[in-house]
C-alpha positions as CSV (number, residue, x, y, z in Angstrom):
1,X,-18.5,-20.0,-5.4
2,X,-18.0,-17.1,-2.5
3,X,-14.3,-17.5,-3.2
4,X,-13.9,-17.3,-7.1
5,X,-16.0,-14.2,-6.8
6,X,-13.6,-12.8,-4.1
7,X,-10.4,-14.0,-6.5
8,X,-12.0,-12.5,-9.4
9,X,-12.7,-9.0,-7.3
10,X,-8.7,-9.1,-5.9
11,X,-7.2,-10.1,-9.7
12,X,-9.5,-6.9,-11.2
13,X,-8.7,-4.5,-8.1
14,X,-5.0,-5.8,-8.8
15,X,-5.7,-5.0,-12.9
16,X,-6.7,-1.0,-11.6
17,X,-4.1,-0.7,-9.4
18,X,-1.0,-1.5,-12.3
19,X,-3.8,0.5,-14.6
20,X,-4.2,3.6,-12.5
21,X,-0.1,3.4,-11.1
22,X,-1.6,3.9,-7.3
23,X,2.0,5.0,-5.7
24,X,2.5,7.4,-3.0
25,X,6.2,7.5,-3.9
26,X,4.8,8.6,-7.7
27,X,2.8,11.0,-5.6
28,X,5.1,12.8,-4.2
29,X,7.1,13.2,-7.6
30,X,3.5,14.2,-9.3
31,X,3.2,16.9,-6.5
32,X,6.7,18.0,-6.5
33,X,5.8,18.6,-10.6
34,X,3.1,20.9,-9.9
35,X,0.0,17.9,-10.8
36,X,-1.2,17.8,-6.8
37,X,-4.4,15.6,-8.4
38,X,-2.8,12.5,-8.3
39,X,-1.7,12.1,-4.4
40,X,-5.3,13.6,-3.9
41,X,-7.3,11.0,-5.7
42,X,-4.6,8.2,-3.5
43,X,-5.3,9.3,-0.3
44,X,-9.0,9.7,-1.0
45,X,-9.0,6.1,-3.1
46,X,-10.7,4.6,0.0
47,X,-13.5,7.1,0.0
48,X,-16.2,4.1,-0.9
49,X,-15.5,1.9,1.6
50,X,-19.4,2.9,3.0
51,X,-20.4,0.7,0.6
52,X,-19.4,-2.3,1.7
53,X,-20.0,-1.8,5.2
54,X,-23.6,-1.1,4.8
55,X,-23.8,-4.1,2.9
56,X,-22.1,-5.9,5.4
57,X,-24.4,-4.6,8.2
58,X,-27.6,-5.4,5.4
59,X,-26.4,-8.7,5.1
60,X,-25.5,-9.1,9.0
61,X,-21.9,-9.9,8.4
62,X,-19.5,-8.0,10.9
63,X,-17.2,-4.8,9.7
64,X,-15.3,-4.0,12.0
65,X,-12.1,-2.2,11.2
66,X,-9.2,-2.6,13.7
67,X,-8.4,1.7,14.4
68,X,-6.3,3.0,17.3
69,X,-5.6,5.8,19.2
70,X,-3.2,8.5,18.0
71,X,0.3,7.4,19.0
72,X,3.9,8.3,18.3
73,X,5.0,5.2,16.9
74,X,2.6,5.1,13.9
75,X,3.8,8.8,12.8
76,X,7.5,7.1,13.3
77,X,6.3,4.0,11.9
78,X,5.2,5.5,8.9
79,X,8.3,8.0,8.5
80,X,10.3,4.6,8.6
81,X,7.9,3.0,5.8
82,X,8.3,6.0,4.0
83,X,12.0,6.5,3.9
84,X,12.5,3.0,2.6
85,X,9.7,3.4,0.5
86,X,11.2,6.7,-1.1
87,X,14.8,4.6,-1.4
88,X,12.8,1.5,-3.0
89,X,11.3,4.0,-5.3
90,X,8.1,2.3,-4.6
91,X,5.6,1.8,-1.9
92,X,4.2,-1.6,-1.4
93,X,1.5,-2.0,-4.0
94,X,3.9,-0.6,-6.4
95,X,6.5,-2.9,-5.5
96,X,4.1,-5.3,-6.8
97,X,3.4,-3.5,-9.5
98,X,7.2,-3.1,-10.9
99,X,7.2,-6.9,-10.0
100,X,4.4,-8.1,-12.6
101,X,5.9,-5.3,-14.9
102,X,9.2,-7.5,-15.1
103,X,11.0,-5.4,-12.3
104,X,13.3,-8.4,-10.5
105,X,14.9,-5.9,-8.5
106,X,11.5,-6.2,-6.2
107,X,11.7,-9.6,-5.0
108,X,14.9,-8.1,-3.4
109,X,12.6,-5.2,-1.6
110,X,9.5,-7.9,-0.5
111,X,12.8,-10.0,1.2
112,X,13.7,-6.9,3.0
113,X,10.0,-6.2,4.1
114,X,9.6,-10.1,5.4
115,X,13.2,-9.4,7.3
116,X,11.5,-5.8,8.7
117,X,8.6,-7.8,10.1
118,X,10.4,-10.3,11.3
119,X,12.7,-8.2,13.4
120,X,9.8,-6.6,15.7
121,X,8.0,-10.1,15.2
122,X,8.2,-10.1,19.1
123,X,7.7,-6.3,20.0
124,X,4.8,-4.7,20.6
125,X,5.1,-1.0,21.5
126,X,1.8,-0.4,23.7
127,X,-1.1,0.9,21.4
128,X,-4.3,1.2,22.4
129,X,-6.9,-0.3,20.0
130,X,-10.2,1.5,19.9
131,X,-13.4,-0.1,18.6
132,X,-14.6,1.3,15.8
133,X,-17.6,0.2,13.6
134,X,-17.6,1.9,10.5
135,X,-21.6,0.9,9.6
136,X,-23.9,2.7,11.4
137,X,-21.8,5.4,12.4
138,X,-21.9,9.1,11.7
139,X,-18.3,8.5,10.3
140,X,-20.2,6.3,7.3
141,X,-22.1,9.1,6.5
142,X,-19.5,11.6,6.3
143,X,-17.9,9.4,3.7
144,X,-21.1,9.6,1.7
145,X,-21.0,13.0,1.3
146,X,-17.4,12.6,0.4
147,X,-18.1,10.2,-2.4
148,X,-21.0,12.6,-3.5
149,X,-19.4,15.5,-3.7
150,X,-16.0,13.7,-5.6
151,X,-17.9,11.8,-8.0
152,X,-20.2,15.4,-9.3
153,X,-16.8,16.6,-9.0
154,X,-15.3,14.1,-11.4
155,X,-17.9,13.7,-13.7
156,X,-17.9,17.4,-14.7
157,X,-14.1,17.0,-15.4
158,X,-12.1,15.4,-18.8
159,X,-11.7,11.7,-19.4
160,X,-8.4,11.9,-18.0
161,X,-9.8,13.2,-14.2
162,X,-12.5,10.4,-14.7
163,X,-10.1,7.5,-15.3
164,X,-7.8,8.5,-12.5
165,X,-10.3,9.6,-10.1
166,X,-12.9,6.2,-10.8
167,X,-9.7,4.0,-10.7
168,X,-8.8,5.0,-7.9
169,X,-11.9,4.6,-5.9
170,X,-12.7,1.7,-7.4
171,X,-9.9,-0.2,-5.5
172,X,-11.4,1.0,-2.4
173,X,-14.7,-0.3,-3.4
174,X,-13.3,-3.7,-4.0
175,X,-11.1,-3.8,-1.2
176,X,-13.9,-3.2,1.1
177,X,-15.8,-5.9,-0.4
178,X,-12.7,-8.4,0.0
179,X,-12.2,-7.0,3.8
180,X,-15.4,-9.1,4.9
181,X,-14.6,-12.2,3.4
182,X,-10.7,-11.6,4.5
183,X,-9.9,-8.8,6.5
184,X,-6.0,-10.0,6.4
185,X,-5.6,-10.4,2.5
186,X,-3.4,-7.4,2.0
187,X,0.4,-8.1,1.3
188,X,1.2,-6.9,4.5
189,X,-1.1,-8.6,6.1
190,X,0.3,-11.7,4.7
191,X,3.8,-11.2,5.7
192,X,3.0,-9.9,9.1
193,X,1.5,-13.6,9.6
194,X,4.7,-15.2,7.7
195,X,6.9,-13.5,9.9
196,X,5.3,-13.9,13.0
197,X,5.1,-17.9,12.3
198,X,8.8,-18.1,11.2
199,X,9.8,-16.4,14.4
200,X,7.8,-18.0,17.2
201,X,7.7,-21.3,15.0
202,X,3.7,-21.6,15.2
203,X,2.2,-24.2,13.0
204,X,-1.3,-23.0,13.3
205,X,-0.3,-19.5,12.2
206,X,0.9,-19.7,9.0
207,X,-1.5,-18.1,6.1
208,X,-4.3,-19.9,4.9
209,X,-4.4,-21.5,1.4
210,X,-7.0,-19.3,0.3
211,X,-4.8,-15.8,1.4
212,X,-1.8,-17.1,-1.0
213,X,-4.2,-17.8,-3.9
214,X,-5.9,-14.3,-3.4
215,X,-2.2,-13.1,-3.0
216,X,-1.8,-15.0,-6.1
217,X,-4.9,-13.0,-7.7
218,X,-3.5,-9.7,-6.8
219,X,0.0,-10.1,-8.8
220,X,-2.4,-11.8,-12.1
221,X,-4.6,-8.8,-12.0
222,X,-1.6,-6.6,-12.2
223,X,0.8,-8.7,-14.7
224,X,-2.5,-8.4,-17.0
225,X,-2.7,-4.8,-17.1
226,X,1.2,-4.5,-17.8
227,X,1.1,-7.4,-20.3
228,X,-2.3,-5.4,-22.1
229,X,-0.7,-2.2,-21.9
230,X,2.5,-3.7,-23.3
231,X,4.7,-2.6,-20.6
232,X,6.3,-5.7,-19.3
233,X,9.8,-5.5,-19.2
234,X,12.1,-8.1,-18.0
235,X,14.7,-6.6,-16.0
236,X,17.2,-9.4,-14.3
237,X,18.5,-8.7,-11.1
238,X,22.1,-7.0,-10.3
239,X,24.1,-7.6,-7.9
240,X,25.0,-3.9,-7.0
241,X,20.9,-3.0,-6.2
242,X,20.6,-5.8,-3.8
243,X,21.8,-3.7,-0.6
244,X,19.9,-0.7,-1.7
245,X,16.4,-2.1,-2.8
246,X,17.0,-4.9,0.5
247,X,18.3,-1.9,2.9
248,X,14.7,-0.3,1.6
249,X,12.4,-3.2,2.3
250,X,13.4,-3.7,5.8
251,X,12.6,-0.1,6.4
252,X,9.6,-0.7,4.7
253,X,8.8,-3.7,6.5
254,X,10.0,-1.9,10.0
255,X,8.0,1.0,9.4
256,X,4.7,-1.4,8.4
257,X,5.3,-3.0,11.9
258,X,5.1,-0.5,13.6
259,X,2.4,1.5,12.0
260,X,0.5,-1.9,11.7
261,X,0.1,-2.1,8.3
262,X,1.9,-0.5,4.8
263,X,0.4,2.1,2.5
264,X,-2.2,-0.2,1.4
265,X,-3.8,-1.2,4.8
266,X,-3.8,2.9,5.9
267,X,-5.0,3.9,2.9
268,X,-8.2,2.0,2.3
269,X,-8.7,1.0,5.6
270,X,-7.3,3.4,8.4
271,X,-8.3,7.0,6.2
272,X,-11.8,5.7,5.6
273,X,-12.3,4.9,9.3
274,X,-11.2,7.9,10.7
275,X,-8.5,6.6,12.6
276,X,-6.6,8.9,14.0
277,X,-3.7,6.6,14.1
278,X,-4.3,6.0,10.7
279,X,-4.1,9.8,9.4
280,X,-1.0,10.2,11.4
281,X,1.3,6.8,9.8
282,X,-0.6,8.6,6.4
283,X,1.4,11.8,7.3
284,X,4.9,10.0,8.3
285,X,4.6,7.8,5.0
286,X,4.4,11.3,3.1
287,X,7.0,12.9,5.0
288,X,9.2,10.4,5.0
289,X,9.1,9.8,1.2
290,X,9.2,13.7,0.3
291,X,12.7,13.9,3.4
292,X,13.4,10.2,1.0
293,X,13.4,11.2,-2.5
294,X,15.5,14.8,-1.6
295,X,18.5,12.9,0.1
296,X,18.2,10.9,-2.7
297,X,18.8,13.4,-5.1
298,X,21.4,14.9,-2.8
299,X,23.9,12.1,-2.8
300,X,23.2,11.4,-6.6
301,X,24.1,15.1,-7.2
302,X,27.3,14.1,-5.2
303,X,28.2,11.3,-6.7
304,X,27.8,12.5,-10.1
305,X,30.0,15.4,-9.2
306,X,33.0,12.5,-7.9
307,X,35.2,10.8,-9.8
308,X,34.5,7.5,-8.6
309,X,33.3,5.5,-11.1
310,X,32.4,3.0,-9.0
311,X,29.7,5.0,-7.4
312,X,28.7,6.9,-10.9
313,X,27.7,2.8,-12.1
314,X,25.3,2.7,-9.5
315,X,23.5,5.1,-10.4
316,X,23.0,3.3,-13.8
């Protein structure tokens, strides 16, 4: 019974997070269009995660967030993550997102991210892991003046604000609620297993039946909102986006390797602890994606100005 109401809690936060388009890529196009809100109300989408760790600590079940110490590699980690994220034009729960929307180009990217992990299956830079408990601790109470202050915040504003804002930090009240009963069921964390069996060949690692079928949950929950909100699109695959959106999703899965852990794992994990580590693969993510998205429109505005049309097609 434990586990249907975990499935049912990763297919809804899966159902907010197509509703709400959580997407630090989209953020960095919102900000870049004057609407700052948006990116603001993702990075602060973990803001409830108190929530479930005082239940945790009510209920005697342990909550203990893996954080680590600032280091260079998760700021180059998440420059890397971000860079392919920007190219992907999508970070990882919106690659799943475009998926259930139809998007076959994605299957491609989540390839290239299994590659990216298994490259540095079998390096470890040295990071030093810090224990953290997030109950108890003054950095719980901090986050309930957070939540406090956003919600009065919120609730004063338009529908609009209220729908963004709730969605958002709604998937970081689920997710911390999921954490207990499976602290590795983010996508990441599910390749990062994958990849480290397929490299070291290690029977007793491979993913347990219960993380594919919450796996499973997530992509329902977000092919339901799409198929609701009648924005399902099927969209085969072509041949000339394979080395792009592949090219992408090793970075991405590079960059999540070395940051341990994608957008998704810093975001409603490493912010609401206070890892410093975490705010730091935050920052490379969004400065990687902003350097991403302007080479991007660099080279378009190149090859648009060429007269290969070779080059002009892929930009179709």
């Amino acid at each position: 019974m434990l586990f249907i109401g975990v499935f049912i809690c990763v297919c809804v936060l899966g159902y907010l997070a197509q509703n709400t388009g959580l997407c630090m890529v989209r953020g960095i196009y919102e900000w870049k269009a004057g609407n700052k809100e948006f990116l603001f109300a993702i990075l602060f989408s973990g803001t409830l995660a108190w929530v479930a760790a005082i239940s945790s600590y009510v209920v005697n079940i342990p909550f203990h967030v893996k954080t680590y110490a600032m280091s260079g590699w998760f700021l180059f980690g998440g420059f890397v993550f971000g860079l392919g994220a920007a190219f992907n034009n999508g970070c990882g729960i919106s690659t799943l997102n475009r998926l259930t929307r139809g998007d076959t180009k994605m299957i491609v990217t989540i390839m290239g991210w299994l590659i990216g992990w298994v490259i540095l299956a079998d390096y470890s830079p040295k990071r030093e892991l810090m224990k953290h408990p997030l109950a108890g601790d003054i950095n719980c109470l901090l986050l309930i003046v957070i939540s406090l202050i956003i919600v009065i915040w919120v609730s004063l504003g338009d529908k609009k604000r209220k729908r963004l804002w709730f969605g958002m930090m709604g998937i970081g009240l689920l997710s911390g609620f999921i954490y207990i009963y499976e602290p590795k069921w983010p996508p990441s964390g599910l390749l990062h297993q994958l990849s480290d069996a397929l490299i070291n060949d290690n029977s007793s690692g491979w993913p347990s039946l219960e993380q594919y079928l919450l796996f499973f949950a997530l992509l329902l929950g977000m092919f339901l909102s799409a198929w609701k909100a009648k924005i399902f699109k099927f969209i085969p695959l072509n041949i000339k986006h394979w080395v792009i959106n592949l090219l992408a999703g090793i970075l991405m899965g590079l960059g999540a390797s070395l940051a341990i852990g994608g957008n998704s794992v810093q975001l409603l994990l490493g912010l609401p602890s206070f890892s410093s580590a975490g705010f730091v693969a935050v920052a490379g993510m969004l400065l990687g994606i902003w350097i991403g998205i302007s080479f991007k429109r660099y080279i378009k505005r190149i090859i648009f100005n060429s007269k290969n049309n070779f080059l002009k097609s892929l930009l179709i």
